[in-house]
N, C-alpha and C positions, 0 to 999 in steps of 0.2 A: 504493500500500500504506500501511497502517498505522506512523505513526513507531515504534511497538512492536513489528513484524516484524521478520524476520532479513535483510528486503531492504530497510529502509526507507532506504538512503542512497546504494542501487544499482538506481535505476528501469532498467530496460529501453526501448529504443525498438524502433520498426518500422526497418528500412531504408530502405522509401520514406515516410518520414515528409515531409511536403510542404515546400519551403523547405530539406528539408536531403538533398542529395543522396548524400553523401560525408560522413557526421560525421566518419570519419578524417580527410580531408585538410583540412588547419591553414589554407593559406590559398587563393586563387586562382589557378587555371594562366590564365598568358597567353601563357604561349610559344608555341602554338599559333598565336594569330590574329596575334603577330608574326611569327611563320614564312610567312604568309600574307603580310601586307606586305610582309615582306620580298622575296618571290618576284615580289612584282607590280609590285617598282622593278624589277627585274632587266630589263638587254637582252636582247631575243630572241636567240636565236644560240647554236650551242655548248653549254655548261653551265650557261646563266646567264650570259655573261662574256659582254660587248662584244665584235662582231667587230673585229679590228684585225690589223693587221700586225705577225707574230712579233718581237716583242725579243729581243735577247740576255738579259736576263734571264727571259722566257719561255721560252726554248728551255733555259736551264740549268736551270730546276723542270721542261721535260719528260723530262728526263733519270733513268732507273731507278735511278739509284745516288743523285739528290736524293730521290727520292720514299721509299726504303727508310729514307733516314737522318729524313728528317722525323718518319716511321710510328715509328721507333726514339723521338726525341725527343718524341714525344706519348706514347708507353707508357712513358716513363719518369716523363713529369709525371704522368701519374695513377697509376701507381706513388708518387711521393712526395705527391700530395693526397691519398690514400689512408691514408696511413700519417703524415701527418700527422693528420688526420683520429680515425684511430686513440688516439693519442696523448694530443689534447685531450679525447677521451670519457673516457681516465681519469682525468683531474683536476677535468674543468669538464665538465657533463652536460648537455654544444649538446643530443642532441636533445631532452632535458625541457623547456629550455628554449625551446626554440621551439614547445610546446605553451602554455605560459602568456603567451605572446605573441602566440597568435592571436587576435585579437580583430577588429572594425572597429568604424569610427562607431557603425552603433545599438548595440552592447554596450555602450560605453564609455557611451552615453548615459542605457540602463536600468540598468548597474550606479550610473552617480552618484545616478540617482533611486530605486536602492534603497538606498543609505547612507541617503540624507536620509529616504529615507520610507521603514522596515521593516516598518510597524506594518500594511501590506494587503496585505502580501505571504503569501500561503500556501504555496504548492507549494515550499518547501525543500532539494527532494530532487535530487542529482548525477545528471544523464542517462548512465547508461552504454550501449553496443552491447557483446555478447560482453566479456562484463567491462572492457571500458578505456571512460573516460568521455570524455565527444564535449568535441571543443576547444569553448574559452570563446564561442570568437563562436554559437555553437547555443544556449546554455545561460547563462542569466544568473545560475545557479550554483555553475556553477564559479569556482574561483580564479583569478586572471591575477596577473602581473607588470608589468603595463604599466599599470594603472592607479595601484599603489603607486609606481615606479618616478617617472614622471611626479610624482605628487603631491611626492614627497622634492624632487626638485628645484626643484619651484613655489615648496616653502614655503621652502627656503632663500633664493629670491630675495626672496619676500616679506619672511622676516624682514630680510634685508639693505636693504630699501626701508622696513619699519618703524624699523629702527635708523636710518636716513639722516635723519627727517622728526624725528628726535630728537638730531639730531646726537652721535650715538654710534657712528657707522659706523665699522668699520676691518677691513681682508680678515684681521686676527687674530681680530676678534670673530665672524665671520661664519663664518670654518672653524671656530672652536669649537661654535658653534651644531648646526654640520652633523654635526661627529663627535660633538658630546653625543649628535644624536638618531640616528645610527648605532649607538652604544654601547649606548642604550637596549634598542636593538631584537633583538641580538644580545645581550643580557643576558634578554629577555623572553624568546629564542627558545631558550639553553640551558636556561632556568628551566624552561620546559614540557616540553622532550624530558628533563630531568630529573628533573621531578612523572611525568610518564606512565611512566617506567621503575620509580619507584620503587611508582607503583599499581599495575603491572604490568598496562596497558592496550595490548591488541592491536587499533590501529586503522589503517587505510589513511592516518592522516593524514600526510603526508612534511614532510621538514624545510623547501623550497618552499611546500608546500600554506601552512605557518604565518607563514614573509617574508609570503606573500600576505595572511593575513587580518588581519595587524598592521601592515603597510604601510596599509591603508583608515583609518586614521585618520589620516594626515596628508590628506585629504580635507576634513575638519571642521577640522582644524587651522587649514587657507588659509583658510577660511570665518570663522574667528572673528578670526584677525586682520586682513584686508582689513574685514569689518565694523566691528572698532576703527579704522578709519586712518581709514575713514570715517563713522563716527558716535560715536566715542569709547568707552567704556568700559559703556555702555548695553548699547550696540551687540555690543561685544566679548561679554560677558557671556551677552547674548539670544542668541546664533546659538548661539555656543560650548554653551549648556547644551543648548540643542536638539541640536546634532552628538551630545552625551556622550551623550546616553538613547538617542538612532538607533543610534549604535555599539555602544553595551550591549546594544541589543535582536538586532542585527543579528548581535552574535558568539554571544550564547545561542542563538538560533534554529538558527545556522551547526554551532556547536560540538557540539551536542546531538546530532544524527547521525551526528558524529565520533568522538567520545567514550565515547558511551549507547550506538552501535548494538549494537557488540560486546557490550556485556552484555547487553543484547534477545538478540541472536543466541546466546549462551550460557545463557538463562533464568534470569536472573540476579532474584532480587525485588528491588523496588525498596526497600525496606526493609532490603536489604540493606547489610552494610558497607564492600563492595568499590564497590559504584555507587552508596551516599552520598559516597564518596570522590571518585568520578568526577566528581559533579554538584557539588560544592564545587570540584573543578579549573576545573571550565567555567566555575561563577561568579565562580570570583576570576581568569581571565585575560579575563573582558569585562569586570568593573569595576576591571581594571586599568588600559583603556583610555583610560576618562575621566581617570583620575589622571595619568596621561602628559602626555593631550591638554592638562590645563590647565598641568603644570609645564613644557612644554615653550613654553608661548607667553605667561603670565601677565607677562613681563617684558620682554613687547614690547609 
């Protein structure tokens, strides 16, 4: 569809779309063909269990009044995994997260090469099934956590191997480093759930979906200082400004379907003053990007 439809940021797919059997399910069942293995070590005989000559400890587990107390003590455990379970969902939200986590090798591989190179990418648009959008490893669209995730921590250690080769290293310099560009991030991520409340912009974007797309510059970040460490400040420069525009272009492109759908979907003219507001939101949290990218590493 058209990025100016009222669907433009929720494609549809086929079910048996080839390659993706299951967009729902996040990662791979193997338990299956371990269950297999597993059967095929097993001694013939019995249950599965080696024939052998009854133990007293075997004959006290064939005893009904073991077997009841066990069945008791397994319903109770999943009685409390259960309910702990419960518990963690309402603080910390395991399962969203472990949709931004699905990923494998070839995503993680088309997503770095679409940081660095946005400029040929066309097809923009979030793959949904029956409105919930297919995990990351289908979809080189979606947002993940694991690629930000990862990058935070690369560039920590980078910087702390930039400071070293400058002998400036010290584990006080190094956790400041990490909580500047924590704070950062969590200052950029109130700033827009608080531009979009006050635009009064009704979008599917979640406060996850935004970690994600503001995490992707610590991508460009590792980029620019490993090319200063080793090429010096040329070096640093050249890569870094190439990351800045990739990243610029890549959260316009991103953000624009985020942001704009809704007022597409509302009929909103672009001339108007509600979705000039919008499209200055979108511009100034991509060219915030770069400004980060370089106050965050200029000083390594």
């Amino acid at each position: 569809p058209h990025p100016s439809s009222p669907a433009a940021s929720k494609r549809r797919i086929p079910v048996s779309q080839p390659g993706m059997a299951d967009p729902h399910q996040l990662f791979d069942d193997t338990s299956s063909a371990q269950s297999r293995s597993y059967g095929a070590q097993r001694a013939p005989g019995g249950l599965g269990y080696p024939a052998a000559s009854a133990s007293p400890q075997e004959a006290f587990l064939a005893d009904p009044v073991s077997n009841m107390a066990m069945a008791y003590g397994s319903s109770l455990a999943a009685q409390g995994k259960e309910l702990v379970d419960k518990n963690i969902d309402r603080f910390i939200p395991v399962t969203k997260l472990k949709y931004y986590f699905a990923v494998d090798t070839m995503y993680v591989g088309k997503k770095l090469g679409l940081l660095f190179f946005p400029y040929l990418h066309q097809d923009w648009e979030v793959q949904y099934q029956q409105d919930t959008p297919v995990a990351p490893r289908f979809d080189v669209n979606a947002p993940d956590l694991y690629i930000p995730a990862m990058a935070f921590i690369t560039y920590v250690l980078v910087a702390g191997l930039a400071l070293g080769t400058q002998d400036r290293f010290s584990p006080d310099l190094l956790g400041l480093q990490a909580s500047s560009a924590l704070a950062w991030l969590t200052l950029e991520v109130l700033a827009i759930l608080l531009s979009l409340y006050l635009v009064t912009v009704n979008t599917d974007l979640t406060t996850i979906d935004l970690v994600a797309f503001l995490g992707y510059k610590y991508v460009g970040m590792i980029g620019g200082v490993l090319m200063g460490l080793l090429f010096g400040k040329i070096g640093y420069y050249l890569v870094l400004g190439w990351c800045c525009v990739s990243i610029f272009v890549f959260m316009i492109r991103t953000l624009r379907l985020k942001i704009l759908a809704e007022a597409a979907a509302e009929g909103v003219p672009v001339r108007g003053a509600r979705n000039q507001l919008r499209m200055y939101l979108t511009m100034a949290v991509a060219a915030a990007q770069p400004l980060l990218m370089y106050w965050l590493t200029f000083h390594m």
